[in-house]
C-alpha positions as CSV (number, residue, x, y, z in Angstrom):
1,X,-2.9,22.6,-10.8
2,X,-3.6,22.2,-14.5
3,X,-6.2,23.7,-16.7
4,X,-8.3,21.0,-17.0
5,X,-8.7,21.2,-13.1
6,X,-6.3,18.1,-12.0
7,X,-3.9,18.3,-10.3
8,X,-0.7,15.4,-9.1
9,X,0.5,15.6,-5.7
10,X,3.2,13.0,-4.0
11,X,2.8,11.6,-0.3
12,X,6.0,11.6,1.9
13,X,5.9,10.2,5.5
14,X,7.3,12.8,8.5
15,X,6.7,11.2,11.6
16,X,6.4,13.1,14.7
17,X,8.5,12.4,17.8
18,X,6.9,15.0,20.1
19,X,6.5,14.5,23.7
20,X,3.7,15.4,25.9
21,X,4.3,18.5,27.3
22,X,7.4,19.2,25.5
23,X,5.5,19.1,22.3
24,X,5.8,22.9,21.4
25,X,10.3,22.7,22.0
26,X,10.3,19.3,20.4
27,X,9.1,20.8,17.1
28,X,10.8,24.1,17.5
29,X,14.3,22.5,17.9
30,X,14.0,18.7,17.5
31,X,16.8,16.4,17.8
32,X,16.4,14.9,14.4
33,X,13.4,15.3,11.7
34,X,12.8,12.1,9.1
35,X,11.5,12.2,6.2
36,X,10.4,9.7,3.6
37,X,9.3,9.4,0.2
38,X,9.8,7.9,-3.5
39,X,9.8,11.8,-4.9
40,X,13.5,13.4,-4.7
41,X,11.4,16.6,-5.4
42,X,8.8,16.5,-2.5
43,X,11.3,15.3,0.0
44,X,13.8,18.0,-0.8
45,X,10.6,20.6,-0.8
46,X,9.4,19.3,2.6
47,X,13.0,19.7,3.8
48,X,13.7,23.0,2.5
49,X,10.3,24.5,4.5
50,X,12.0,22.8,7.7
51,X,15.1,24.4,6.9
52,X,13.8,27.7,7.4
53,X,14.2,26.8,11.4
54,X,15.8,23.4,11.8
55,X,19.3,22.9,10.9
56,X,20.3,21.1,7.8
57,X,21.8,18.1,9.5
58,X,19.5,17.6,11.3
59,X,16.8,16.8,8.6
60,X,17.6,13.1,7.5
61,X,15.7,11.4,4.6
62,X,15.1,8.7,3.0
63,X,13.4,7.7,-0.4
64,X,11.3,5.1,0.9
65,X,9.2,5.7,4.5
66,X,9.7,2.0,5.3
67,X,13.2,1.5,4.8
68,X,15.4,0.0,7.2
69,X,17.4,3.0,7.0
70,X,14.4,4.4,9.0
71,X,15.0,2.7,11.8
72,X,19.0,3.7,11.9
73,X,18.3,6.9,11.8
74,X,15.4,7.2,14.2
75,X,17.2,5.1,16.5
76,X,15.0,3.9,19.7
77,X,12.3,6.8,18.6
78,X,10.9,4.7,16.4
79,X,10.5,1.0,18.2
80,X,7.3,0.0,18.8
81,X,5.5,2.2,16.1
82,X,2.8,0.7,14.0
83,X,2.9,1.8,9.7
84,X,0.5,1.1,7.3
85,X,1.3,0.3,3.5
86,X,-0.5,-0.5,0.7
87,X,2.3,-3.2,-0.5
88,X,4.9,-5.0,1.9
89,X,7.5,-6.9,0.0
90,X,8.3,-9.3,3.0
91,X,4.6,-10.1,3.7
92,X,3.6,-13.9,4.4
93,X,0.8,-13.9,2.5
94,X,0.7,-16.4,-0.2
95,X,0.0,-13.9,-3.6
96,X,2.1,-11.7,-2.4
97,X,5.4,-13.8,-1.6
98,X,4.3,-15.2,-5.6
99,X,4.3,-12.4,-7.0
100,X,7.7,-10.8,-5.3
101,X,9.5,-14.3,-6.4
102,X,8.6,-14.0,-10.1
103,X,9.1,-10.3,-9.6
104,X,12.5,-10.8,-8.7
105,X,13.1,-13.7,-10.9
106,X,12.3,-11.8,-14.0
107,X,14.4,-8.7,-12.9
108,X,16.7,-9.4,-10.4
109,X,15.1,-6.9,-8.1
110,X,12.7,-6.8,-5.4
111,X,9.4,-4.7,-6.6
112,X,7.9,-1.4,-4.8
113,X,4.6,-0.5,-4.2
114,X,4.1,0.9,-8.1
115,X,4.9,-2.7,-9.4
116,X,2.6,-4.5,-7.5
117,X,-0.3,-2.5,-8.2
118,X,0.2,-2.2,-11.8
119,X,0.6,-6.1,-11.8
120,X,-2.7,-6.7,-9.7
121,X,-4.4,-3.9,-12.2
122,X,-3.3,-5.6,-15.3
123,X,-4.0,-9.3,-14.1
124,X,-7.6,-8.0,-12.9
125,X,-8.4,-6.6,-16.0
126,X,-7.4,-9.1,-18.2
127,X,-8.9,-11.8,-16.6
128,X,-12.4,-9.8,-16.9
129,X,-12.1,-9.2,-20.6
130,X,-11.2,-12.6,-21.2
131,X,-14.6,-13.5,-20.3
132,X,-16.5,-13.7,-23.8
133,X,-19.6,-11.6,-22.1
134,X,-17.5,-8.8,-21.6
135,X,-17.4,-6.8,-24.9
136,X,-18.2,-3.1,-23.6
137,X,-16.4,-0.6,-21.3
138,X,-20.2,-0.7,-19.7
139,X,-19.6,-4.6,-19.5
140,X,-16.0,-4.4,-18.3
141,X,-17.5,-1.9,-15.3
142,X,-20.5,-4.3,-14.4
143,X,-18.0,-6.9,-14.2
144,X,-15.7,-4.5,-11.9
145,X,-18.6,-4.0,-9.5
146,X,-19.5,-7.7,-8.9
147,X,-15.5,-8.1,-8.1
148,X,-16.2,-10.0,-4.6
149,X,-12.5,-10.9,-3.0
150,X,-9.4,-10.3,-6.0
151,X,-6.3,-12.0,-4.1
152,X,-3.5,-9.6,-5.5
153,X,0.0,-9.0,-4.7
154,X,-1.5,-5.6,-2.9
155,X,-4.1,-7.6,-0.7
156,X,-7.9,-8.5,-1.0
157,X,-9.5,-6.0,-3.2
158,X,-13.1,-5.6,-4.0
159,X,-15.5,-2.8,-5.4
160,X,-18.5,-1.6,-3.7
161,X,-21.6,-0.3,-5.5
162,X,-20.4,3.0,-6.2
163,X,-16.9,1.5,-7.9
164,X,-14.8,2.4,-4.7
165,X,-12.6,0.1,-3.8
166,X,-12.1,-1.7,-0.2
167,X,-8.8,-3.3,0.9
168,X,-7.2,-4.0,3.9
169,X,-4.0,-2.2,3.6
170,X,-0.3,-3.7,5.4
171,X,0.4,-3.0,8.8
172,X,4.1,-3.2,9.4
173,X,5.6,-2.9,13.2
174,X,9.5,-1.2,14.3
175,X,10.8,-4.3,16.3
176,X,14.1,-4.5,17.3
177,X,16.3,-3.0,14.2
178,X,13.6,-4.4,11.6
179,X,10.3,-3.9,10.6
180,X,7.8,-7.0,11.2
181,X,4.1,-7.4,9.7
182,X,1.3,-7.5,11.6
183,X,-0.9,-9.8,10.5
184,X,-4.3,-8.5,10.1
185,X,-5.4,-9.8,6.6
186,X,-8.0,-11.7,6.3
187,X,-7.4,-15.6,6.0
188,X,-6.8,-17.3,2.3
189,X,-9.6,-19.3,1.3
190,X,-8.0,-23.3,0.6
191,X,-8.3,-22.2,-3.2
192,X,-6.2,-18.9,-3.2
193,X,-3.4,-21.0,-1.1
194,X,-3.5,-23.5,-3.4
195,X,-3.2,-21.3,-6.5
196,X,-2.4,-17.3,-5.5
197,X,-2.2,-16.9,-9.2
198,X,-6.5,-17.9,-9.7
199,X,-6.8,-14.6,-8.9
200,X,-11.0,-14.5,-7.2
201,X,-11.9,-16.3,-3.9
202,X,-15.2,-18.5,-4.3
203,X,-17.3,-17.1,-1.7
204,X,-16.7,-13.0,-1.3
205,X,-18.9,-13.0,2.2
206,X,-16.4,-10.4,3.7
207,X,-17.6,-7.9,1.4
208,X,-20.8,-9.0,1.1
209,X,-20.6,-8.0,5.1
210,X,-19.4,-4.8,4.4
211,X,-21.2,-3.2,1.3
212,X,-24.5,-3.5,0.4
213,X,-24.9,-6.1,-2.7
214,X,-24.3,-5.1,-6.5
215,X,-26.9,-5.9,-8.7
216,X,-26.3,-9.4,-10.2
217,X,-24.7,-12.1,-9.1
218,X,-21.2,-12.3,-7.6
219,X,-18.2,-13.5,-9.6
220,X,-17.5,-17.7,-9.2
């Protein structure tokens, strides 16, 4: 941890193929252990503390958790299981599919999870201090709070009262030798199909459902 009290941390997916009633052997001397993650560093830390019992060949990783590589090396172990994401490339929905075709338009490669949140950051931001009331970090944060239904490349985002933010994250499912969404967003108002780029949905009543009401009124 640093000195100021903060402190970085990565996340790497190791899923756990233990049987019931086997559990206890299974993890003691499995027949494989995955691991996944964008950090060379964790994943090779994570895999060193299962080295202390677990053969080196038989720890396989991966540097992304939803890879298709996943899948080969799990083998059947894995079909059936559900993921979550916070961004999936191959998603239907309608900002997302934009965003991954100008993505990979304007750089010939297809973005990660890190791109589309610092592309549904930026766009947010900027189209809130465009707005010629919006002249104060204070403004820019009331502004933020009345955010009722962003359609990003990352999903539906919206603040509640206390600046937290809700969204619906991707579920992704191991069918076959491919992973397949499972399509739980919410549905695209006419306006965001239209135009993903817009940015706000007119009406914001799921999280109006959901949070209790900011004060004033909700964005157009």
């Amino acid at each position: 941890a640093a000195s100021s009290g903060e402190a970085t941390f990565d996340v790497l997916s190791n899923p756990e193929f233990l049987a019931e009633g086997t559990a206890i052997d299974d993890l003691m001397d499995p027949d494989r252990v995955l691991i996944g993650g964008e950090s060379p560093e964790a994943v090779e830390a994570l895999a060193a503390i299962y080295a202390t019992w677990v053969p080196r060949d038989r720890i396989l990783t991966t540097n992304l958790w939803s890879s298709e590589t996943l899948i080969e090396m799990s083998r059947d172990y894995s079909q059936g299981a559900i993921l979550p994401d916070g961004f999936y490339a191959e998603s239907k929905r309608p900002p997302t599919r934009q965003f991954v075709s100008d993505y990979q338009g304007a750089f010939g490669e297809r973005p990660g999870y890190i791109e589309a949140v610092g592309y549904d950051t930026g766009r947010l931001l900027l189209q809130l201090i465009n707005r010629p009331d919006v002249r104060s970090r204070n403004a820019l944060r009331d502004e933020l709070l009345r955010v009722a239904d962003f359609k990003g490349a990352t999903g539906d985002t919206a603040f509640d009262y206390d600046g937290d933010v809700h969204k619906p994250l991707f579920l992704i499912q191991v069918r076959g030798g491919r992973f397949v969404e499972i399509e739980t967003q919410p549905d695209e108002s006419p306006n965001a199909l239209d135009n993903p780029g817009d940015g706000f949905s007119s009406s914001g009543a799921d999280f109006e459902r959901a949070v209790p009401q900011a004060a004033g009124d909700r964005l157009p």
